[in-house]
Every structure is written in structure tokens, then in C-alpha cells.
TIMI-999467 format. One record per residue (C-alpha): residue number from 1; residue in three letters; x, y, z. Coordinates in nm, 4 decimals, always signed. Example, Ala and Ser with C-alpha at 12.3 -4.5 7.8 and 13.67 -1.06 7.14 Angstrom:
BEGIN
ATOM    n  res         X         Y         Z
ATOM    1  ALA   +1.2300   -0.4500   +0.7800
ATOM    2  SER   +1.3670   -0.1060   +0.7140
***
This chain:
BEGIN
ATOM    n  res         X         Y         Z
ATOM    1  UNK   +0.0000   +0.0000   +0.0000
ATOM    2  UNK   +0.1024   +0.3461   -0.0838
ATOM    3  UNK   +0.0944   +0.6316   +0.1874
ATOM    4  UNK   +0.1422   +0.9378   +0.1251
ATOM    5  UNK   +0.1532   +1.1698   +0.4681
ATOM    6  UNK   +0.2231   +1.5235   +0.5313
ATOM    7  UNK   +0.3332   +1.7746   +0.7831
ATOM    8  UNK   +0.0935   +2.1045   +0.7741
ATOM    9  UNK   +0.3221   +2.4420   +0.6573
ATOM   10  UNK   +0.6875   +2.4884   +0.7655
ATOM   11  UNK   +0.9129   +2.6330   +1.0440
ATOM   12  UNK   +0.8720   +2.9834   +0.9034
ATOM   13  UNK   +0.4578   +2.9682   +0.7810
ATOM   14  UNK   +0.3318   +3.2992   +0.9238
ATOM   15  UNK   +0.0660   +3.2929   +1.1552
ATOM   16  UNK   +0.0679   +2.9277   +1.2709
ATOM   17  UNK   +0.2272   +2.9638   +1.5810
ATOM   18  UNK   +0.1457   +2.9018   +1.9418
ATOM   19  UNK   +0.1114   +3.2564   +2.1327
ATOM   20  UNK   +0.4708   +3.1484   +2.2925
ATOM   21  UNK   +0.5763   +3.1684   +1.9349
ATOM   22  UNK   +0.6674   +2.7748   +1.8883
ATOM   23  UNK   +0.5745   +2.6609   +1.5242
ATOM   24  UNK   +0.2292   +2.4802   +1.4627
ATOM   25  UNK   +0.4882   +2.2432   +1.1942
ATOM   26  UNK   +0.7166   +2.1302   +1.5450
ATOM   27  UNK   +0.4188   +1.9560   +1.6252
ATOM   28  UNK   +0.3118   +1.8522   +1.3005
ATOM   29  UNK   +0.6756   +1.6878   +1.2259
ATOM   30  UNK   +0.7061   +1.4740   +1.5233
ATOM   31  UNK   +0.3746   +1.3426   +1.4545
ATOM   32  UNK   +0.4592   +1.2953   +1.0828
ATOM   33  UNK   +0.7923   +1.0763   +1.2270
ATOM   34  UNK   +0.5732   +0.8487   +1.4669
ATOM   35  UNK   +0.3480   +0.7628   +1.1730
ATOM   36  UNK   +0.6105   +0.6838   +0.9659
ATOM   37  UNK   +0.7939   +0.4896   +1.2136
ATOM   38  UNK   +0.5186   +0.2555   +1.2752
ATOM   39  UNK   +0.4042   +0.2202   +0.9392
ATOM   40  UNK   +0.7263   +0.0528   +0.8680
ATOM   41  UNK   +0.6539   -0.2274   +1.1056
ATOM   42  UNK   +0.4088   -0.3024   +0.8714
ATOM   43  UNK   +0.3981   -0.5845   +0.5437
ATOM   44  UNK   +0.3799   -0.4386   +0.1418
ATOM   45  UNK   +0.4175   -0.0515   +0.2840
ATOM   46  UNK   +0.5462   +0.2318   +0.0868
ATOM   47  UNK   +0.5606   +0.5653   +0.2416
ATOM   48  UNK   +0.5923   +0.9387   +0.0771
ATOM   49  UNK   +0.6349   +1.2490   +0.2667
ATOM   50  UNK   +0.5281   +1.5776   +0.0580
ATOM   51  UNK   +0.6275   +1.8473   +0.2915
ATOM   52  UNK   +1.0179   +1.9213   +0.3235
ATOM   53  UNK   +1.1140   +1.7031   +0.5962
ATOM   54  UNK   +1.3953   +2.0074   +0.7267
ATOM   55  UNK   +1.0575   +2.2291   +0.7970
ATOM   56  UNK   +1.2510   +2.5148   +0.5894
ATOM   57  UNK   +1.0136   +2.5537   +0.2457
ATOM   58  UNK   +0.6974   +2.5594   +0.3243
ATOM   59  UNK   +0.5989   +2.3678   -0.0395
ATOM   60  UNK   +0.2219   +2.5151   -0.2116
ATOM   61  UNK   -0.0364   +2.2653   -0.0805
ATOM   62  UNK   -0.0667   +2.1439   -0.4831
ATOM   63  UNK   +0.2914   +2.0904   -0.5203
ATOM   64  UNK   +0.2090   +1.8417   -0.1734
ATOM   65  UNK   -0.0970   +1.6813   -0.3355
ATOM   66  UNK   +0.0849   +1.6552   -0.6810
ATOM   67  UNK   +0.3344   +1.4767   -0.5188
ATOM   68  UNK   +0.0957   +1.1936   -0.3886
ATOM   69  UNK   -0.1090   +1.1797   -0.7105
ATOM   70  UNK   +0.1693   +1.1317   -0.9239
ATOM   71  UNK   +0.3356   +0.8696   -0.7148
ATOM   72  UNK   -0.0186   +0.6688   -0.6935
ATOM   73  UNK   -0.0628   +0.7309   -0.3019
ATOM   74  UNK   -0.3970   +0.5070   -0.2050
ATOM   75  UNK   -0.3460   +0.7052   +0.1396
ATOM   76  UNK   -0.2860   +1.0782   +0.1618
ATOM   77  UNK   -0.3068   +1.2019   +0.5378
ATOM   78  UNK   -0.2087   +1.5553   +0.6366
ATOM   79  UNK   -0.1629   +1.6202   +0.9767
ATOM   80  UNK   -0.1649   +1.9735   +1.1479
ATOM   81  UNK   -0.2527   +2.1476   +1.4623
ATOM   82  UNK   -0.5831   +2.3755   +1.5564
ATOM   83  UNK   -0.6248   +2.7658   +1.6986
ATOM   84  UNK   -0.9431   +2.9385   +1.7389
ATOM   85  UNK   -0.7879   +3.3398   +1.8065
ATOM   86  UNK   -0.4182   +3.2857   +1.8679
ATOM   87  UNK   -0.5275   +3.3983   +2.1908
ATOM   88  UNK   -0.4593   +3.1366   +2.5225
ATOM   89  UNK   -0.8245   +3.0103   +2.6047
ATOM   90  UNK   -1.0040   +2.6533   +2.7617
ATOM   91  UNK   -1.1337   +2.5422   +2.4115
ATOM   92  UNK   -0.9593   +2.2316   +2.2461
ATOM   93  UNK   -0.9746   +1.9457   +2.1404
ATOM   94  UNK   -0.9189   +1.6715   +1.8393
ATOM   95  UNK   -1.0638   +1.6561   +1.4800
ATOM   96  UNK   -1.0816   +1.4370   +1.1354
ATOM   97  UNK   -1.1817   +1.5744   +0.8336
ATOM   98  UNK   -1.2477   +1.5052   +0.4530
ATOM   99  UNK   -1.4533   +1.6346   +0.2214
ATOM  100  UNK   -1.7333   +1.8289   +0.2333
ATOM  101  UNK   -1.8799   +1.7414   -0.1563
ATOM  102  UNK   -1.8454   +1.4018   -0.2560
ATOM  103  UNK   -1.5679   +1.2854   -0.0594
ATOM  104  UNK   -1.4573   +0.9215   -0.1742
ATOM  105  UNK   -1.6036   +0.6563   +0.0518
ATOM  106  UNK   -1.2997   +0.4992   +0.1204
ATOM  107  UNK   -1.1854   +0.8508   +0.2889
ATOM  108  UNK   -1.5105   +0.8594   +0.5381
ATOM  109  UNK   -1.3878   +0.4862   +0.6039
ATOM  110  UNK   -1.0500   +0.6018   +0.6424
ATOM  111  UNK   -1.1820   +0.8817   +0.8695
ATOM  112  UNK   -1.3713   +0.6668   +1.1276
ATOM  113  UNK   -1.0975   +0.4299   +1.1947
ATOM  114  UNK   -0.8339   +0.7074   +1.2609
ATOM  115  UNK   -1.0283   +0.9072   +1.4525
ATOM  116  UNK   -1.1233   +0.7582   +1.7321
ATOM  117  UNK   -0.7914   +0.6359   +1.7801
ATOM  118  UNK   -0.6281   +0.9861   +1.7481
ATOM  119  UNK   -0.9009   +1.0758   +2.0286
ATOM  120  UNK   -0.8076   +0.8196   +2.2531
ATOM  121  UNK   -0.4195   +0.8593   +2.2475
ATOM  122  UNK   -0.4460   +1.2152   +2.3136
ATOM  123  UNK   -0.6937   +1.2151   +2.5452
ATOM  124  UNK   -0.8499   +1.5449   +2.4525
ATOM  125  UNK   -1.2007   +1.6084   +2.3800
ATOM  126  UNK   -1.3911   +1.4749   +2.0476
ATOM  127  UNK   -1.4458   +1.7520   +1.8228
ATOM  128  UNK   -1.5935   +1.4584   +1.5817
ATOM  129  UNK   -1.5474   +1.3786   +1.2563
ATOM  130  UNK   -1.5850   +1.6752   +1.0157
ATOM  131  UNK   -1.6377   +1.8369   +0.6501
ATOM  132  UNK   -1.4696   +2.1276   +0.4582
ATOM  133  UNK   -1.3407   +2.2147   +0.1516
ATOM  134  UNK   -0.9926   +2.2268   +0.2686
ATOM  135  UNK   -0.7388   +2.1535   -0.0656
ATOM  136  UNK   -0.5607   +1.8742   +0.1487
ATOM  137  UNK   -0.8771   +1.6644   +0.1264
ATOM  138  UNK   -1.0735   +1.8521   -0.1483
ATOM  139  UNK   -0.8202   +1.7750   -0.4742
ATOM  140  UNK   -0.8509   +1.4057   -0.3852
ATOM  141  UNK   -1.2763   +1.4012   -0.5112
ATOM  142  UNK   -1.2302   +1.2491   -0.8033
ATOM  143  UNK   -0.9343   +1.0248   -0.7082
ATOM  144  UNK   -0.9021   +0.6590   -0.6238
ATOM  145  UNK   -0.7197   +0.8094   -0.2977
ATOM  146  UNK   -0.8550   +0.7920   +0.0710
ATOM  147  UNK   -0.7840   +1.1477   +0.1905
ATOM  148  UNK   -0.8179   +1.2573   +0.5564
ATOM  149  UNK   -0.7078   +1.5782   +0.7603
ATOM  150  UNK   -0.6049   +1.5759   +1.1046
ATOM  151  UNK   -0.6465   +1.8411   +1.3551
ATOM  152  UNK   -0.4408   +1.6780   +1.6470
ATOM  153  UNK   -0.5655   +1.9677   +1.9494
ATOM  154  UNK   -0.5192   +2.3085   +1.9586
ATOM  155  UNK   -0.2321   +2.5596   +2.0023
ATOM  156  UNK   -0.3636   +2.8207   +2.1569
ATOM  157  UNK   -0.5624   +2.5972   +2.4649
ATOM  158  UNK   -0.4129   +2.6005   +2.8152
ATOM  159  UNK   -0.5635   +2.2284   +2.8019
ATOM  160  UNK   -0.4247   +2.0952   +2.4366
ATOM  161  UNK   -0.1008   +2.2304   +2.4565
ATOM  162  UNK   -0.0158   +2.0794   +2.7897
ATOM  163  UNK   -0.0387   +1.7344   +2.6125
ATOM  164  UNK   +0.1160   +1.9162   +2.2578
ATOM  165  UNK   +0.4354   +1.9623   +2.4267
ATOM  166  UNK   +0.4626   +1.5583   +2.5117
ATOM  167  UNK   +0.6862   +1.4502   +2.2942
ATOM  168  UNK   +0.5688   +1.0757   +2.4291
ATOM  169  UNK   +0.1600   +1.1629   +2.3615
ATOM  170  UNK   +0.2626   +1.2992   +2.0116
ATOM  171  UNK   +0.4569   +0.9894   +1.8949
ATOM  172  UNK   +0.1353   +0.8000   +2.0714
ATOM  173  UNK   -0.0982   +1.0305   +1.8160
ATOM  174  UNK   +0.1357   +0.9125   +1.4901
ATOM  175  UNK   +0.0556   +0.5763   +1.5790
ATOM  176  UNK   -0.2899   +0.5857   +1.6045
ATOM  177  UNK   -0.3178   +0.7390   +1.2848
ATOM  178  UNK   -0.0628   +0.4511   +1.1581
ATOM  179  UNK   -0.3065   +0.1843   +1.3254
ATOM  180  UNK   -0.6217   +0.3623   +1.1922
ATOM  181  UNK   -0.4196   +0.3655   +0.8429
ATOM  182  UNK   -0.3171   -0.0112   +0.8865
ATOM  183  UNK   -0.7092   -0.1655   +0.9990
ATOM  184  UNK   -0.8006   +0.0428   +0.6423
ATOM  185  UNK   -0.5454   -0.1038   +0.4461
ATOM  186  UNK   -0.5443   -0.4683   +0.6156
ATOM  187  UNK   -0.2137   -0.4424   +0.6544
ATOM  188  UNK   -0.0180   -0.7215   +0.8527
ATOM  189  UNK   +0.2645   -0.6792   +1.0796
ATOM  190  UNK   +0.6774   -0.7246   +0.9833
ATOM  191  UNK   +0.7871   -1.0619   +1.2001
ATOM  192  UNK   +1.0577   -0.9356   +1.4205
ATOM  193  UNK   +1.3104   -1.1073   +1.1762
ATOM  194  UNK   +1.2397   -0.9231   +0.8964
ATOM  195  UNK   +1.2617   -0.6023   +1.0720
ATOM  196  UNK   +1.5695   -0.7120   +1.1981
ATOM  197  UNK   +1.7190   -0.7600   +0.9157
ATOM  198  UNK   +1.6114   -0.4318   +0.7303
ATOM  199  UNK   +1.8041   -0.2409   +0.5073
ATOM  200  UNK   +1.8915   +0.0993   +0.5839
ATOM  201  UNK   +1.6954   +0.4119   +0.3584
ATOM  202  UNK   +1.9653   +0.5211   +0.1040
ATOM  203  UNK   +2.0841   +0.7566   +0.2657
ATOM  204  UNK   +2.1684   +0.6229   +0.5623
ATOM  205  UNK   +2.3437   +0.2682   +0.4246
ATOM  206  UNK   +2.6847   +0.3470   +0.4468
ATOM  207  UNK   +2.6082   +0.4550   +0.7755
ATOM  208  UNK   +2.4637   +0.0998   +0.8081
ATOM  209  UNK   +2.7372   -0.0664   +0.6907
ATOM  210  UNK   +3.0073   +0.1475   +0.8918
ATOM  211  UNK   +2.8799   +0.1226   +1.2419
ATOM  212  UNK   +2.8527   -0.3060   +1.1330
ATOM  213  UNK   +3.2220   -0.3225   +1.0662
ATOM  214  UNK   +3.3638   -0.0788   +1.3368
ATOM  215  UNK   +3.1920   -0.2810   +1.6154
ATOM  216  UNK   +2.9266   +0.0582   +1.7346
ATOM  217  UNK   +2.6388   -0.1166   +1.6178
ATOM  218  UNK   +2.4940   -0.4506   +1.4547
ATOM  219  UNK   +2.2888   -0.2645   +1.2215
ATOM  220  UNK   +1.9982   -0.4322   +1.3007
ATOM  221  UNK   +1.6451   -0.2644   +1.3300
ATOM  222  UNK   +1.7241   +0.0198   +1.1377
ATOM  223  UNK   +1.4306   +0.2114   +1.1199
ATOM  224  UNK   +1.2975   +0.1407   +1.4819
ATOM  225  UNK   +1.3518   +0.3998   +1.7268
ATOM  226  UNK   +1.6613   +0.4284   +1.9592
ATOM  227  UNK   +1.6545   +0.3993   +2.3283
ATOM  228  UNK   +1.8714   +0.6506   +2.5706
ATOM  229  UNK   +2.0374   +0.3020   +2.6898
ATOM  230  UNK   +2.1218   +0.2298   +2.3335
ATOM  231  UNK   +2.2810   +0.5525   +2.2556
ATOM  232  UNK   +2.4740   +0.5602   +2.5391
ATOM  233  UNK   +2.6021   +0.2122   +2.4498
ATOM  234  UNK   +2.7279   +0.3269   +2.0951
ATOM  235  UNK   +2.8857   +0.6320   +2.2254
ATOM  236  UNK   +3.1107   +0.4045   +2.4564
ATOM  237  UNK   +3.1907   +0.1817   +2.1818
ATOM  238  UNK   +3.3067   +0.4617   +1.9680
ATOM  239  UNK   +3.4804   +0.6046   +2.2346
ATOM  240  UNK   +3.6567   +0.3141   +2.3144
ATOM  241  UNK   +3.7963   +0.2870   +1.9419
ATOM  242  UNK   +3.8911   +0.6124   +1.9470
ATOM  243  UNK   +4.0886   +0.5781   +2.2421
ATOM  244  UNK   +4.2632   +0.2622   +2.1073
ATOM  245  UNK   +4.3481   +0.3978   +1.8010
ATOM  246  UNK   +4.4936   +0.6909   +1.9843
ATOM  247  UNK   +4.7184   +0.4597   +2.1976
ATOM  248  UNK   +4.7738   +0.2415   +1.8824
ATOM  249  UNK   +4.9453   +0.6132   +1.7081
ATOM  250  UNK   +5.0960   +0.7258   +2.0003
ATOM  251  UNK   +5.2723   +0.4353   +2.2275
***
């Protein structure tokens, strides 16, 4: 299956901004991360980000969408964050939306299994599944392409942004979306093996192969995440080499 996700405007989008100031695409981006993580301990998965993954262009929302409908993306999920005035208030809370016109019936499918999910792992009030005619879900009408915007609490709530700035509840909201995605799709989870024995992305495989033959790492797993205990572990190993080769050059 081919999914296509996205993380709403960039560092520098004016406007979308907590009233502290911290980017509405921070938030967006770590989500973005979790759902891609977990989508890759899934079977048959191919995954497409359309926003610029540094958070420094803020691409046109059609240069996003023509991304995913010229790769063939049977998922397209955009994922941002709300604000009612910019203003710090008690209102909040979590919404889904597609289409407002004739939205494809796989996205209202699409929509009811995320949703409740996203709810849940927040734990923020249900703002329900919605309409509108925002371009994210809108362009996708006519397209054999479930479609599905995500409004993961709001910015400018004393309540939301408590939970916002969890780095731990915001990887928990990519992977509801990711198990919402995965009941849609059917998809069926990676034995541990074969994660195991992944290959690095591209641009990380001489990375891959490095850390294998200097001894920092087995390469194994590489696209889980990394625990503090693990990084600690490859720092002393590298350390370790450095210091021998230092003794090994100067006797």
C-alpha cells in the first residue's frame, strides 16, 4: 500500500504559531515521524512524505498533493494542529476531516478508523469527525485516494497544549493514525526477523554498513527507534575505538 503523509506548513509559515511563538509544523513533524515509524513495522508498505522534511520551504499545498497523485498514493493524510484566536483560552480538542462534496467513501472509512484512535491517544475532547473544503482533502474528489485531515488539538488551549508539548503523547498520536491507516489497508505486521534484518533508507546505508564493521552497532532494526540506553552504548563503543586507536598512534 502506498501512503502518502504530510506535515501542515513549515518552520517559518506565518501565523501558525502558538502565542509562545513555537511553530504549529514542530508539532506537526514529530507526529509525521511516529506515523512513519510505525508504518514501517508493517507488510507491502510504501511511504511518501510531501512536505520538506527540514521544515525550511513551506511547499504550495498542490505541489504536496501533486506529489501523492503522481506517485499513486492510495493514502494521503495531512496532519496539522488547531487555533481558534491565537489567543490562550479553555477550548480544544481533536478533529478528522475530509470532504465536504463528494468525498470518496474509502476517505469517510478512512476517517472513522483514525479518529477515534487519534481521540483516545491524546486524550483530549472529540471535536468529531468533520467536513470542509480544505485543498488537502478537497483535490482528492475524483481520485481513487482515501484522503483525511487531522487536527491533532489546539495551540492556543491552556488544556491541548499541555499534552502538545509531550513529545511521548505525540509519537502516541502518529501511531494511532498509523493503526487507523493499517485496519483500512489490512495491513499485517513485519515478524521481528524481517525487521531485523532491514536495510537501511539510502541515505543512511553506508552509515549501516560502517557502524557493522567498526563494532558501534549490529545494524539491526534500522528504522525502529533508539533507546537513551542504546545511545549511550554506541557512544562508549566509539569512544573506546577512538581511544585505542589513539594509543595504537601514540605508544
Amino acid at each position: 500500500m502506498r501512503i502518502a503523509v504530510n506535515a501542515g506548513h513549515s518552520l517559518n509559515t506565518p501565523g501558525k504559531r502558538t502565542p509562545d511563538g513555537e511553530p504549529e509544523w514542530s508539532f506537526n513533524d514529530k507526529v509525521v515521524r511516529a506515523i512513519i515509524n510505525e508504518l514501517r513495522t508493517y507488510e507491502g508498505v510504501e511511504i511518501l512524505r510531501t512536505d520538506d522534511p527540514s521544515g525550511k520551504t513551506d511547499l504550495p499545498l498542490k505541489t504536496r498533493t501533486n506529489k501523492a497523485k503522481a506517485w499513486g498514493a492510495e493514502v494521503y493524510v495531512s496532519v496539522h494542529h488547531n487555533a481558534l484566536s491565537g489567543k490562550w483560552g479553555k477550548h480544544g480538542g481533536i478533529e478528522t476531516y475530509t470532504y465536504r462534496g463528494s468525498p470518496q467513501p474509502s476517505s469517510e472509512r478512512l476517517a472513522s478508523l483514525v479518529h477515534p484512535r487519534l481521540v483516545k491517544a491524546m486524550g483530549l475532547r472529540d471535536r468529531e469527525h468533520k467536513k470542509a473544503n480544505f485543498h488537502d482533502v478537497r483535490v482528492f474528489e475524483n481520485e481513487p485516494t482515501a484522503a483525511i485531515l487531522t487536527e491533532g488539538g489546539f495551540m492556543d488551549s491552556t488544556t491541548d497544549i499541555k499534552v502538545m508539548r509531550d513529545d511521548e503523547k505525540l509519537k502516541a498520536q502518529g501511531a494511532a493514525i498509523a493503526h487507523g491507516i493499517a485496519l483500512f489497508g489490512g495491513l499485517k505486521k513485519k515478524s521481528t526477523t524481517e525487521k531485523k534484518n532491514q536495510k537501511a533508507s539510502t541515505w543512511a546505508a553506508e552509515a549501516q554498513k560502517w557502524v557493522k564493521e567498526s563494532g558501534i552497532s549490529d545494524g539491526s532494526f534500522p528504522h525502529d527507534p533508539v533507546t537513551r540506553q542504546e545511545v549511550w552504548v554506541m557512544l562508549y563503543r566509539l569512544n573506546q575505538q577512538l581511544h585505542k586507536q589513539f594509543n595504537q598512534k601514540n605508544p
